[in-house]
N, CA and C atoms as an extended XYZ file, in Angstrom:
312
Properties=species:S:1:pos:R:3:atomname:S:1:resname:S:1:resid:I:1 pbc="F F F"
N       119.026      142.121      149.553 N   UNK     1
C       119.468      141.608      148.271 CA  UNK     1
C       120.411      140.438      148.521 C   UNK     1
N       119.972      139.319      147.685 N   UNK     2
C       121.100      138.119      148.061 CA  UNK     2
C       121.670      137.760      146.685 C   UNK     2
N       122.801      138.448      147.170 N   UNK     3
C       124.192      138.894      145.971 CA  UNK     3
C       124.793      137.328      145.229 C   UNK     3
N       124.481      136.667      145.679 N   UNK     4
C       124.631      134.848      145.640 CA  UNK     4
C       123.868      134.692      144.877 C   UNK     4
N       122.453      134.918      144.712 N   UNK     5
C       121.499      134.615      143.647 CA  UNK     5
C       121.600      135.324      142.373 C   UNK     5
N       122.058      136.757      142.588 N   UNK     6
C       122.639      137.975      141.494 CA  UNK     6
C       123.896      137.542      140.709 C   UNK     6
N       124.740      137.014      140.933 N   UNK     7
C       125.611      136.195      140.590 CA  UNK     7
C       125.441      134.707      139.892 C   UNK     7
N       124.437      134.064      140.120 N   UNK     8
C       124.212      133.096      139.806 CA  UNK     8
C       123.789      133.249      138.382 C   UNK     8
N       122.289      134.337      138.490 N   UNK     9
C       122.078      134.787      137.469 CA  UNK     9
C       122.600      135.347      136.315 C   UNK     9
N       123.910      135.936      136.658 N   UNK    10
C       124.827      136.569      135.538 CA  UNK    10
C       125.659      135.561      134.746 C   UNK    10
N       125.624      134.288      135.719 N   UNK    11
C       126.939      133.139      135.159 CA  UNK    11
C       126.364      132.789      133.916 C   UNK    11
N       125.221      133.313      132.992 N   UNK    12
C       124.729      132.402      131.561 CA  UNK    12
C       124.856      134.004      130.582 C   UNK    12
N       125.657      133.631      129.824 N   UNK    13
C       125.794      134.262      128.493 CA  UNK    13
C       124.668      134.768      128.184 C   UNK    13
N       123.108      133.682      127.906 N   UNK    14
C       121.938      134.469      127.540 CA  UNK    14
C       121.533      135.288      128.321 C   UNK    14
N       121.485      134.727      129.799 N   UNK    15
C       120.963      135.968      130.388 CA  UNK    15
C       121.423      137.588      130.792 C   UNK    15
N       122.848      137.320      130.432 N   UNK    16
C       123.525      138.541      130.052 CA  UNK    16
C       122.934      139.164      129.246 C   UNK    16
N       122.980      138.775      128.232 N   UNK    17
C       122.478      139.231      126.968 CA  UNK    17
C       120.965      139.881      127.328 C   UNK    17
N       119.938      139.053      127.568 N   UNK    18
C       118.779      139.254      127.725 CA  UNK    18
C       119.181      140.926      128.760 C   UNK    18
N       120.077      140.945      130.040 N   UNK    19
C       119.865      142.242      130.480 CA  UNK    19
C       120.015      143.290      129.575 C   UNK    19
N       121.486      143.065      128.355 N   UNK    20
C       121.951      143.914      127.467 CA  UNK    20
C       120.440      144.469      127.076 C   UNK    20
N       119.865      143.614      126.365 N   UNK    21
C       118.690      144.138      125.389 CA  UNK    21
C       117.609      145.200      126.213 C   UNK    21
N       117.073      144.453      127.453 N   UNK    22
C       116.075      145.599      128.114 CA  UNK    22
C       116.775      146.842      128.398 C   UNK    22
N       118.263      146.918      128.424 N   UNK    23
C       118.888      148.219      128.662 CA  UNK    23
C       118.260      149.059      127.641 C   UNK    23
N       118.236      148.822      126.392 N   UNK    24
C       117.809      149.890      125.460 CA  UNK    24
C       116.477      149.231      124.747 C   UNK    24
N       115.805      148.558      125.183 N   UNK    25
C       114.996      148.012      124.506 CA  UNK    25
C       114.255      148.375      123.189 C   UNK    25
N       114.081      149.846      122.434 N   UNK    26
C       113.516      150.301      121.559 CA  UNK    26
C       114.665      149.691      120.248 C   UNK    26
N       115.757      149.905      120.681 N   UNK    27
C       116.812      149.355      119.918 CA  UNK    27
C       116.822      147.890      119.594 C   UNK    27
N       116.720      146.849      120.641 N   UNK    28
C       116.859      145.977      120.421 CA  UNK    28
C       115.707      144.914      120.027 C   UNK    28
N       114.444      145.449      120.705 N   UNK    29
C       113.319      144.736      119.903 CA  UNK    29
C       112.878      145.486      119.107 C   UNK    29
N       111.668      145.105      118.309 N   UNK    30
C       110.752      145.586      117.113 CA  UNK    30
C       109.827      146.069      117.536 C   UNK    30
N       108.863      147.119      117.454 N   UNK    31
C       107.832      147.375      118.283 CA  UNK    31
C       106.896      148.528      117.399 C   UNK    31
N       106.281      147.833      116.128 N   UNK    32
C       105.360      148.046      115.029 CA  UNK    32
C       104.320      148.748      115.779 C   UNK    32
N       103.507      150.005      114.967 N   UNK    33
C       103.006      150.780      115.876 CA  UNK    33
C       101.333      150.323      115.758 C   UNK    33
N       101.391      148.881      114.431 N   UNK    34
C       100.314      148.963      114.100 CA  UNK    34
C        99.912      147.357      114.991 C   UNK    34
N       100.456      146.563      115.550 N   UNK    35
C       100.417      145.518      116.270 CA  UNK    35
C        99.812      145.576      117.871 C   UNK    35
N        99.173      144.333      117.868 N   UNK    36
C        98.766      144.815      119.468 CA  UNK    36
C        99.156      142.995      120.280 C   UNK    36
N        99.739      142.692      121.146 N   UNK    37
C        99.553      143.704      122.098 CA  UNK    37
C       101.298      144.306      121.359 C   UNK    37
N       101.478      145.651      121.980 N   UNK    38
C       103.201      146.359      122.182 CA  UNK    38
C       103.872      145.441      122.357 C   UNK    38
N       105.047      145.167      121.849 N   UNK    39
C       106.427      144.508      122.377 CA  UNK    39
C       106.636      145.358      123.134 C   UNK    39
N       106.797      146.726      123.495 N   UNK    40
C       107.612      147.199      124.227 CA  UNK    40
C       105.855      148.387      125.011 C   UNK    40
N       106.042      148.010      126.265 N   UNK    41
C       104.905      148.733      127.052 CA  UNK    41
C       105.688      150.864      127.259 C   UNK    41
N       104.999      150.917      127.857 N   UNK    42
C       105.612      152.411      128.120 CA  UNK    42
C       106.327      152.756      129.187 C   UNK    42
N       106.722      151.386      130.161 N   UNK    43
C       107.552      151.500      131.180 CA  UNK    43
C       108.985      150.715      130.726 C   UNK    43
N       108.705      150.339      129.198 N   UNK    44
C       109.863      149.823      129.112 CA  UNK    44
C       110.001      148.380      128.826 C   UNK    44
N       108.926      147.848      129.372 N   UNK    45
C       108.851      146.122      129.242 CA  UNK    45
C       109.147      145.837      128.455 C   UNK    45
N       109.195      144.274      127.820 N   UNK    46
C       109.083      144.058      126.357 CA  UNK    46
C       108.286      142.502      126.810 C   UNK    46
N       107.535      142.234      125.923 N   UNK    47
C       106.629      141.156      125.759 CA  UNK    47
C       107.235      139.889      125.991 C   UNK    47
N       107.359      138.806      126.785 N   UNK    48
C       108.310      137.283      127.375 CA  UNK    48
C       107.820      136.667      125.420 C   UNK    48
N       107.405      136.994      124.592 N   UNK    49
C       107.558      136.219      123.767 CA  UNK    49
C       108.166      136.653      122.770 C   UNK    49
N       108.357      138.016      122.704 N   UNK    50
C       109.200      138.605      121.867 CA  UNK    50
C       110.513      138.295      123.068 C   UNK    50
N       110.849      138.198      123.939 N   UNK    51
C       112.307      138.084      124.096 CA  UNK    51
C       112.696      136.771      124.107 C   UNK    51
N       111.566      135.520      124.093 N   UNK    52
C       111.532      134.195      123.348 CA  UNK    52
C       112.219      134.121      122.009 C   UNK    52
N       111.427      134.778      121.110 N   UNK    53
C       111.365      134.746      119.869 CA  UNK    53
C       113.196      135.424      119.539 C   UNK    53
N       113.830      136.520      120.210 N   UNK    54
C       114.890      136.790      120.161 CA  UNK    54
C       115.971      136.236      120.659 C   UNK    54
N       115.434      135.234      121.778 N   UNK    55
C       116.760      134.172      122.444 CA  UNK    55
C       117.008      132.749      121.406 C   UNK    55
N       115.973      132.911      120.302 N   UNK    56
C       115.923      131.633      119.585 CA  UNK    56
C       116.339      130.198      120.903 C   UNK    56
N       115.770      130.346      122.133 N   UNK    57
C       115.223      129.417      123.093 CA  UNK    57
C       113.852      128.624      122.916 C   UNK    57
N       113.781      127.860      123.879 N   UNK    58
C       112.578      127.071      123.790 CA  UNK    58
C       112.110      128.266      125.033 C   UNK    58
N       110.653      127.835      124.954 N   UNK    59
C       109.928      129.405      125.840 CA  UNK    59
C       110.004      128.952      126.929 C   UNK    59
N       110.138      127.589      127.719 N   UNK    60
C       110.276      126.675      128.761 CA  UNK    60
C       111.622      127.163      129.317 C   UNK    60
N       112.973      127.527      128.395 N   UNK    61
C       114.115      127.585      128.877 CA  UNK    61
C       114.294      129.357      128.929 C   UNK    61
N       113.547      130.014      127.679 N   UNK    62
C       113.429      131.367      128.421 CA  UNK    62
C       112.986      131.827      129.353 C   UNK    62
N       111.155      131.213      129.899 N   UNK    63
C       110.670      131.174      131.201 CA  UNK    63
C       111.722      131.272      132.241 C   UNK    63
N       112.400      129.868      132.621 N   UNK    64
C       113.286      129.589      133.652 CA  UNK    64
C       114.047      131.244      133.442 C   UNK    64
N       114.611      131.339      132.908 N   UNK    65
C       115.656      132.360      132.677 CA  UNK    65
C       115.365      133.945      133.074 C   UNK    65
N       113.748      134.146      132.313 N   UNK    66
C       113.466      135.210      133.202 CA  UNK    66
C       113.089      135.225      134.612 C   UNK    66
N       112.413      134.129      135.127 N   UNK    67
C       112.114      133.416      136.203 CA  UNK    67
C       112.964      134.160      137.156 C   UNK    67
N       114.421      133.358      137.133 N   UNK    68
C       115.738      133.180      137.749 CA  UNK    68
C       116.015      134.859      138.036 C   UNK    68
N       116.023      135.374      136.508 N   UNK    69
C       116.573      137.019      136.754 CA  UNK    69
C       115.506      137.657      138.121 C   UNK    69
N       114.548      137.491      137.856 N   UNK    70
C       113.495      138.412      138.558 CA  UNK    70
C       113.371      137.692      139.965 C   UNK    70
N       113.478      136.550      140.528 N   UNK    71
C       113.696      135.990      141.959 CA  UNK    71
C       115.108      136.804      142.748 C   UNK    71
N       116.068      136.992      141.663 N   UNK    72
C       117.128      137.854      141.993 CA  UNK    72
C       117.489      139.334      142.022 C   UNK    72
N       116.074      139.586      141.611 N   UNK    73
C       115.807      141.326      141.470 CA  UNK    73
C       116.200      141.590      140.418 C   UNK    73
N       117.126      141.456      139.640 N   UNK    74
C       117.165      141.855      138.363 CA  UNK    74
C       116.350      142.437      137.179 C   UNK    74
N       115.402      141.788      137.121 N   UNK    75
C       114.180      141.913      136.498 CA  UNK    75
C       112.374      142.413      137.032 C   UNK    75
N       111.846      143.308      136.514 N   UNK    76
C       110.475      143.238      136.843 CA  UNK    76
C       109.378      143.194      135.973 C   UNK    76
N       108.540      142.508      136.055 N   UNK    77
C       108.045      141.696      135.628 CA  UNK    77
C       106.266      142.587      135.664 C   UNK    77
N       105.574      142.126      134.591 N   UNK    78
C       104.126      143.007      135.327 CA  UNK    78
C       103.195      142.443      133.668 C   UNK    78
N       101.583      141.907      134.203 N   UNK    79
C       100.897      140.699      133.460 CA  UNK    79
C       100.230      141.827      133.331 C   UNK    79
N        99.728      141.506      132.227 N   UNK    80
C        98.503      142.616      131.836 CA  UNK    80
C        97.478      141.204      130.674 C   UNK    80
N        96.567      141.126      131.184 N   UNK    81
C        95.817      139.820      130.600 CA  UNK    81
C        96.439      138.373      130.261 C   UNK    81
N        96.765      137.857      129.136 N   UNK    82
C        97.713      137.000      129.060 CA  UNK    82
C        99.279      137.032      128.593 C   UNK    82
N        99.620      138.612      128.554 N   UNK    83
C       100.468      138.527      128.239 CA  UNK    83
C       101.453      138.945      129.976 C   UNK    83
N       103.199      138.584      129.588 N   UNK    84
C       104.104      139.429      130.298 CA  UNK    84
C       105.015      140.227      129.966 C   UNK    84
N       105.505      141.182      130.970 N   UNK    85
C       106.251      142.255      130.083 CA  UNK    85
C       107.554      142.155      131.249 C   UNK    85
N       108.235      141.775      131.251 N   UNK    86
C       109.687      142.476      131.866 CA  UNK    86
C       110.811      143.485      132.009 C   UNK    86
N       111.060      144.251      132.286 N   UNK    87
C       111.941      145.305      132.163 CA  UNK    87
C       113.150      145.073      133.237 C   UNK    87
N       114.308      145.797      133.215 N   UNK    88
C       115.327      146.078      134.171 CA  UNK    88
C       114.879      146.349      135.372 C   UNK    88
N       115.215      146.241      136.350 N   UNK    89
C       115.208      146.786      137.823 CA  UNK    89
C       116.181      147.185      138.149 C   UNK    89
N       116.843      148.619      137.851 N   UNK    90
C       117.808      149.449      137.519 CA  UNK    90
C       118.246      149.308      139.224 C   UNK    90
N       117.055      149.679      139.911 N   UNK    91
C       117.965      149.495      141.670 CA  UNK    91
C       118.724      148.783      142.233 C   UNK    91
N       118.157      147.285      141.761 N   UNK    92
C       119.460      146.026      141.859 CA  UNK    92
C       120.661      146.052      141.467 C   UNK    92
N       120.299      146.508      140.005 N   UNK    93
C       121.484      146.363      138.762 CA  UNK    93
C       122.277      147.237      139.496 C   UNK    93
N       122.195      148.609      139.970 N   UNK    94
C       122.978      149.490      140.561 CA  UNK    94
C       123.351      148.999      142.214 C   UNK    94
N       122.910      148.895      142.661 N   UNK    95
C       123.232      148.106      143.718 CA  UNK    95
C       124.546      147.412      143.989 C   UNK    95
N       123.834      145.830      143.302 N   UNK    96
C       125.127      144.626      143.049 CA  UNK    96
C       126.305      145.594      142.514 C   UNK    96
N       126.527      146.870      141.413 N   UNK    97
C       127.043      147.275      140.996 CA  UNK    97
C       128.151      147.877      142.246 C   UNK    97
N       127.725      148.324      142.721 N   UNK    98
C       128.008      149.540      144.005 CA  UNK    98
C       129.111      148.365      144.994 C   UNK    98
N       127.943      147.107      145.078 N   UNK    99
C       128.278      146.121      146.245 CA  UNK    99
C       129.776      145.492      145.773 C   UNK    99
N       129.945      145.243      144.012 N   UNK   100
C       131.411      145.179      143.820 CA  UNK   100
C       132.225      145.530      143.917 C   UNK   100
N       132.192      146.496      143.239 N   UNK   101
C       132.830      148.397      143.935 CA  UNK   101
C       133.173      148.597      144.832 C   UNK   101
N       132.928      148.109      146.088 N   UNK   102
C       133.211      148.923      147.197 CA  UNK   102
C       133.369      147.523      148.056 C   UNK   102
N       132.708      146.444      147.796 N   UNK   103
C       132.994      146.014      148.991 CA  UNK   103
C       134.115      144.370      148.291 C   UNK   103
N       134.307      143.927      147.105 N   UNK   104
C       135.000      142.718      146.504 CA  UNK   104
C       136.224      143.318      145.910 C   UNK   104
């Protein structure tokens, strides 16, 4: 894990935010039972355009953003036709967590 890139990633307000939301995701997105594809998959994901549509970003500057999280572990990521779904990567998150904790 390169704690330099984990850090980097945390320095933007949105992308804070963006972790806030996949923490509870049923809460924070919409996820109509009669819509396809799911905003929210069954591992948790939520759809890169519904978390577009919630960063009120351009999808170019949300891209980068999830991009960034998930090069840093933060995020995982998983395509199912044309869509993407991202969720937490709770191991990192706990990790970096641990790595402050104990060792800064």
């Amino acid at each position: 894990m390169r704690h330099i890139d984990i850090y980097k990633a945390l320095s933007n307000e949105m992308r804070l935010e963006i972790l806030r939301w996949l923490k509870e995701p049923e809460k924070h997105f919409d996820n109509p039972p009669d819509k396809s594809p799911r905003n929210i998959d069954e591992k948790g994901g939520v759809c890169v355009g519904v978390i577009q549509q919630k960063t009120n970003l351009s999808q170019s500057t949300t891209s980068q953003y999830l991009s960034m999280m998930q090069k840093a572990g933060l995020l995982k990521s998983e395509r199912r036709g044309k869509w993407t779904y991202y969720r937490r990567n709770e191991n990192t998150i706990q990790e970096a967590a641990i790595y402050l904790k104990e060792k800064l």
